[in-house]
N, C-alpha and C positions, 0 to 999 in steps of 0.2 A: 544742379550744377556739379560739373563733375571734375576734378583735379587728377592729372595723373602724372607722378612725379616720382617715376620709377624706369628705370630700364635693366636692360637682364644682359647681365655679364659673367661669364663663368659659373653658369647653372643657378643665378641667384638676382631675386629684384634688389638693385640699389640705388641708391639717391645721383643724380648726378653732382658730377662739379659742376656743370653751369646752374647760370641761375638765370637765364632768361625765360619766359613765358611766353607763349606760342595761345594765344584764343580761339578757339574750336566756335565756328558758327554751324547753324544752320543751313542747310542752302535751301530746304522747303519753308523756309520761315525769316529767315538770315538774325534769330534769335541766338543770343549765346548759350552753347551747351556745356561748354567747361573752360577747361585748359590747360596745358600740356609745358609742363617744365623738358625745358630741352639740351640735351648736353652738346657739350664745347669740345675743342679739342682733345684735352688730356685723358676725356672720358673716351674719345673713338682712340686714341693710342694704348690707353691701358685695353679695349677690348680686343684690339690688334695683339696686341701682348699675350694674352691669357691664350686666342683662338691658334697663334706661334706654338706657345706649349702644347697647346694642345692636341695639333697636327703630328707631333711627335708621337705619340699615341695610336688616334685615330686613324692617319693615313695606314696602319699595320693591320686594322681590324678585317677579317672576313667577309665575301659576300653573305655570308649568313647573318651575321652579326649586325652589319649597315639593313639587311632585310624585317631584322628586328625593332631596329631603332626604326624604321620606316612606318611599321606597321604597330608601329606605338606610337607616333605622331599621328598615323591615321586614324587611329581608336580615339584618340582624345579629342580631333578636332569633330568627329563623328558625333561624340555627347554633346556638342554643342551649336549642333546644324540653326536650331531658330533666333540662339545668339546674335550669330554670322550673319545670318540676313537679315534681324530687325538692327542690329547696329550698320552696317552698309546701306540702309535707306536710311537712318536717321543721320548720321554723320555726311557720309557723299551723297544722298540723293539718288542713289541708286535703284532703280525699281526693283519692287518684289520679284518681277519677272527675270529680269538682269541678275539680281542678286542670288534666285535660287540654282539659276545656269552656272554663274560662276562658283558657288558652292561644291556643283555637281563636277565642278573642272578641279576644283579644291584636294576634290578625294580621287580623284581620277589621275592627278600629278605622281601620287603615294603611289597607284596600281601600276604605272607604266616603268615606274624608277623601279620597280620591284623585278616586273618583266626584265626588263633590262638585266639587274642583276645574275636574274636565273640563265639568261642566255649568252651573256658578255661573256668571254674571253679576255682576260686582264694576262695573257702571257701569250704571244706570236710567234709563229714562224716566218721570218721575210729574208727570203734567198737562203744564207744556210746559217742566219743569225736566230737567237732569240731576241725576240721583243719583248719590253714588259712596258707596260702601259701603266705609269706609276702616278697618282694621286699630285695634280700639280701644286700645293699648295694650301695659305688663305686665302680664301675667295672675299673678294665685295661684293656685296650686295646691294643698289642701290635701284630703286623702285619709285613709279608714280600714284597719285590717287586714285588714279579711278580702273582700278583692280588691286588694291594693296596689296591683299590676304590672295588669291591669286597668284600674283606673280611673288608673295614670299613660298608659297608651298611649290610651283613649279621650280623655282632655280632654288631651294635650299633641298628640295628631293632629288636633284641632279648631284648638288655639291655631296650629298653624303651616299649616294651610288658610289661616285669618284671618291669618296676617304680624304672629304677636304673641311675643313673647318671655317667655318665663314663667320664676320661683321655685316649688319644686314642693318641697315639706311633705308627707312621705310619714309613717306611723307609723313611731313609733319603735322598736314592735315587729316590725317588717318591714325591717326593717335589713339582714339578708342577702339579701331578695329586691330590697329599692333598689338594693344595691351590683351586685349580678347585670344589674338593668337599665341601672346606669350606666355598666357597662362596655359593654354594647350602643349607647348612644347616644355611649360616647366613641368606640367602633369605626365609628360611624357618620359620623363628619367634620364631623358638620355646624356651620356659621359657630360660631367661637365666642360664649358668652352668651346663647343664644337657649334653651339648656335650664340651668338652675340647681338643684339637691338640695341642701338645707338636714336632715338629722336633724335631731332637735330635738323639744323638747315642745312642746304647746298652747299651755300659757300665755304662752312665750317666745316660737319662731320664729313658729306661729300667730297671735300675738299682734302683731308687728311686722308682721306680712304683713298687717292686716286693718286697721293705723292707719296704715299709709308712706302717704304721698301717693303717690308716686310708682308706688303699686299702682294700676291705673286697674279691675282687676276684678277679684272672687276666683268659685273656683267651687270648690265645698266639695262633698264626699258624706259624710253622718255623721250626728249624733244630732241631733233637733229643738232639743232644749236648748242646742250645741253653737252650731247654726247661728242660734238667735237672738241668740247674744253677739255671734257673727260680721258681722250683719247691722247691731246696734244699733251696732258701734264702723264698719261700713263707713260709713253716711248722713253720718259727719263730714264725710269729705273725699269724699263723692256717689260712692262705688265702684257701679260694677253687682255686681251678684250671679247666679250661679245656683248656689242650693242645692237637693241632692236628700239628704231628710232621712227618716226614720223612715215606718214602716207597719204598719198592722196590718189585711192585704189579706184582704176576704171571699173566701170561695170557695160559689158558691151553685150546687145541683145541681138541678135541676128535676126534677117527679116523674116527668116520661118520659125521663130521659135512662138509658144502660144502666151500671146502676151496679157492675159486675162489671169497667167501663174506667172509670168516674168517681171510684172510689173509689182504686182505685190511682195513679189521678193526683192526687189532692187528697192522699192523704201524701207523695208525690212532690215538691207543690208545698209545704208546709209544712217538710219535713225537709231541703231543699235547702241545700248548704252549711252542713248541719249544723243547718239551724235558724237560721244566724248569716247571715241575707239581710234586708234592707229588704221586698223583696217576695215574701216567705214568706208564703203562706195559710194564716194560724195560726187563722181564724175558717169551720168548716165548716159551710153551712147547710144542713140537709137538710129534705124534708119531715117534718111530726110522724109520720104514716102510715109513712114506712120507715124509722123507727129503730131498731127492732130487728133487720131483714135488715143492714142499715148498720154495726150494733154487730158481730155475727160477720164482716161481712168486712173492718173495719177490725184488731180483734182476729188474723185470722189475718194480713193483711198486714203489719201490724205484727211479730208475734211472730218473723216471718223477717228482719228488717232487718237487716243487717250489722252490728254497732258495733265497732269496735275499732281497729288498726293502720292509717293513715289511707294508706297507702304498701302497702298491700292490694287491687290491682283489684278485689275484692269488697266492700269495704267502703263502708259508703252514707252511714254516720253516725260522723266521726269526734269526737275531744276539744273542747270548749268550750277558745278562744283561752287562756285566764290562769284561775287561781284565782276572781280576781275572778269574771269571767264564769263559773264553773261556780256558784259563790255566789251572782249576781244569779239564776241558773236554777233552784237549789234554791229560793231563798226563793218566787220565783213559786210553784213546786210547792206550796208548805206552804201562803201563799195562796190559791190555786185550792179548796186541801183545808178551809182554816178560811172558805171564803164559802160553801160546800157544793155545789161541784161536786163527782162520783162520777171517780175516777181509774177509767177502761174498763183501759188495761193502764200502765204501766210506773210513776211514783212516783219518790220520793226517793231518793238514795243513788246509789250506781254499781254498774254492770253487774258482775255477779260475773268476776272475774280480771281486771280494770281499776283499780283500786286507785289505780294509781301516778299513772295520770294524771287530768286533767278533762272526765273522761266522762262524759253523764248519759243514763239511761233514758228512750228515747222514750216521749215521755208524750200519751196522750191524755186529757182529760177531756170526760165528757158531762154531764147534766142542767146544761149551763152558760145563765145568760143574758147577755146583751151589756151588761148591767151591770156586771158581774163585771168584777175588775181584770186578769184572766187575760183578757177581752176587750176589754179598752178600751187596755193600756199595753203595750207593747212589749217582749217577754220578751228576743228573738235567742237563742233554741234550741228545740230539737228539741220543745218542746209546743202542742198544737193543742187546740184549743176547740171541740165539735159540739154547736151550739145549733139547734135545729128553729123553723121555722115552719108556718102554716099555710095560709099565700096565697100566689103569688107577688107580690102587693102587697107583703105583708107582708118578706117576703123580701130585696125590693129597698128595703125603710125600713131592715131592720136592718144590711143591709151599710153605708147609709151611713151610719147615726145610729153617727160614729166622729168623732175631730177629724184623722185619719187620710184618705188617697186618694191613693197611690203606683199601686199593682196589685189589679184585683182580677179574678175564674177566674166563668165560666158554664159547665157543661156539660148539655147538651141535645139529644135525637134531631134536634129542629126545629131547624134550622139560624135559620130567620127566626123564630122563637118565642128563641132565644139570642143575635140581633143587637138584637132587639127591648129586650131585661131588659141588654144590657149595654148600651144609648145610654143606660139610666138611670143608670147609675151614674157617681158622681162617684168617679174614678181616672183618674189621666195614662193608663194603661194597662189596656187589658181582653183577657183571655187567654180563645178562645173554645174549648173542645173541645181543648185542649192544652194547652201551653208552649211557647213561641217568641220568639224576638228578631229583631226585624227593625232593623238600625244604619241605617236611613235612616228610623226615622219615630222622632218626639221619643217623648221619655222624661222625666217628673217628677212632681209630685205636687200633686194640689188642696189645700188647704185647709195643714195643717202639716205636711202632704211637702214641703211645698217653695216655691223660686219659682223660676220660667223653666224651662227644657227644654232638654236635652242631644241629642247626634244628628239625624242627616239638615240640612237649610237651616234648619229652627228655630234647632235647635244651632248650627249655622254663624255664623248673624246674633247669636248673644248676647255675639261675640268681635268684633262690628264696629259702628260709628256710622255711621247714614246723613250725608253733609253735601250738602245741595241747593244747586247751583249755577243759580241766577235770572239768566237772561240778559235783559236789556229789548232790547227791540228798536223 
């Protein structure tokens, strides 16, 4: 049983002021593993405070200098690769599989901030001014479970390219994977103040971090919902934003593409992280013509999926985070079943000999349409929706008739018949003939995915203000 009752403010673990506790479950067991003292207000204002100083500083430091702090973040979390992934399956359930990907995106966040640096331009020419592209601020940081450690090394690798000093709002249910990181970046030396970890809930730390003046930008990953609170309390005091929020990403196969590789890839891309992913392709379009070959080879792929012990190399589909969420996942299911979608294989309940944890049966439904709530709302687990069309007109109306546009998947023999269908669609991201990430080209969401974009110079510039310097002459 594990206590952790520390958070890191101005280069140093301290006690908070609050005194609440936060109980760390299992989700492969729903055993308790610790528990996580969590600060309150005055603890997210004092680290506002220190990361304000400390922008005095650090916004002046060098690309070489930020290249270093980089690459001493990288170093440290590098000594502790088997940490990083046996705590992300013990804590969130996250597979070995998932967890060693995201590791690999871990170190790969340090590599692209670094690029970036060697080739940015922090001083412009536009028309016959100079620009300088100056370090906007503290940044907030505020972050979901199920990529903590992830999404704190991508947006805190961005904020220190840009010379910005951040408070960094991690879940509070990732409490042992924070702590793990924060011992990396205290091993890492860098100036103190410039990274600050607040535990804490929503309402509170989140809450202070999204009304401080002294916040000058938050960049939030989480639920649409979430991120409109976040959004309506920032406009007071004129915060930037970049929110990447919720999805519900088509995946449309065209009827030459070979479905014996496209089908294996669209459960791939749906059950991803469990199901528990932003840009999970939980809406499968197929043509009406090959539903039936589609049904057997979805059925067979499916019926071989790993589920189980998340700390299993084989395993593909581990536990639903919390109770809650295996409950938000059932209801869907019953849903799907009372609007009269046909469940093709898995259903309600949990996998026989999983019991104990929050496990749920990869679910697919068919006869669904994109009306259905099972197509339109955002489950975050392992169920997928295969609605037919019968054009690819048609096809490319129903991917996007969604309030949705994070990610969405084309697979097609015709490479320029798949570049063609996916300029239509409205998504920050379209995945052609695969799954891939590429950390230098933006990442967000149209519509209520989000606003503004993460990664490569996009991302770069959403951590800086241009200021035009007009010489008269």
């Amino acid at each position: 049983m594990k206590t952790i009752d520390k958070i890191y403010i101005n280069g140093e673990f301290v006690t908070p002021q609050g005194t609440e506790y936060f109980d760390l479950i299992s989700p492969t067991t729903n055993e308790k593993l610790g528990k996580v003292r969590l600060g309150n207000t005055e603890d997210t204002q004092n680290a506002i405070k220190v990361a304000k100083n400390a922008f005095k500083t650090f916004s002046k430091t060098t690309a070489s200098e930020r290249i270093q702090y980089l690459k001493n973040i990288k170093s440290s979390v590098e000594k502790r690769k088997s940490d990083f992934i046996n705590i992300m399956t013990e804590e969130y359930g996250g597979t070995f599989q998932f967890a060693s990907v995201s590791y690999d995106y871990m170190l790969k966040s340090f590599d692209s901030a670094i690029n970036l640096l060697n080739n940015y331009s922090f001083i412009k020419t536009m028309g016959e001014s100079e620009v300088q592209m100056a370090p906007i601020g503290v940044v907030g940081i505020i972050i979901p479970w199920n990529s903590s450690n992830g999404f704190i090394c991508s947006k805190l690798s961005t904020a220190i390219a840009a010379g910005c000093t951040t408070v960094i709002k991690p879940s509070e249910m990732s409490a042992q994977q924070t702590q793990l990181m924060m011992e990396c970046l205290h091993d890492a030396q860098l100036p103190k103040g410039i990274v600050n970890i607040v535990n804490g809930l929503g309402e509170v730390v989140g809450a202070e971090i999204s009304r401080n003046p002294d916040i000058a930008k938050i960049s939030f990953t989480g639920s649409t919902n979430v991120g409109k609170i976040i959004a309506k309390e920032a406009v007071n005091t004129m915060k930037r934003v970049t929110l990447e929020l919720g999805g519900k990403s088509p995946n449309i196969i065209l009827d030459d593409a070979d479905f014996s590789k496209a089908i294996p890839l669209a459960i791939g891309a749906a059950f991803m992280n469990s199901g528990q992913a932003c840009i999970a392709g939980t809406r499968l379009l197929i043509p009406e013509s090959k539903l039936e070959g589609t049904k057997l080879l979805i059925k067979e792929i499916v019926s071989h999926i790993a589920v189980g012990d998340p700390k299993n190399p084989s395993t593909a589909v581990g536990p639903m985070v919390s109770t809650k969420q295996y409950n938000r996942v059932q209801d869907y299911i019953q849903i799907g079943i009372n609007e009269g979608a046909e469940i093709l294989i898995g259903g309600l309940g949990k996998p026989e000999g999983l019991e104990n944890g929050n496990f749920v049966k990869p679910t697919v439904f068919i006869n669904a349409t994109n009306q259905m709530r099972i197509a339109r709302e955002e489950i975050f687990g392992p169920v997928l929706s295969v609605i037919t069309y019968k054009t690819e007109e048609e096809a490319i109306e129903i991917a996007n008739d969604t309030t949705y546009g994070l990610q969405a998947y084309v697979s097609s023999s015709d490479e320029k018949r798949a570049h063609a269908v996916a300029s239509q669609l409205n998504a920050g991201r379209v995945q052609i003939n695969g799954i891939g990430h590429d950390p230098m080209a933006p990442f967000g969401g149209f519509k209520q995915s989000g606003i503004g974009r993460e990664f490569g110079t996009i991302g770069l510039e959403a951590y800086l203000e241009p200021r035009a310097l007009i010489q008269q002459k």
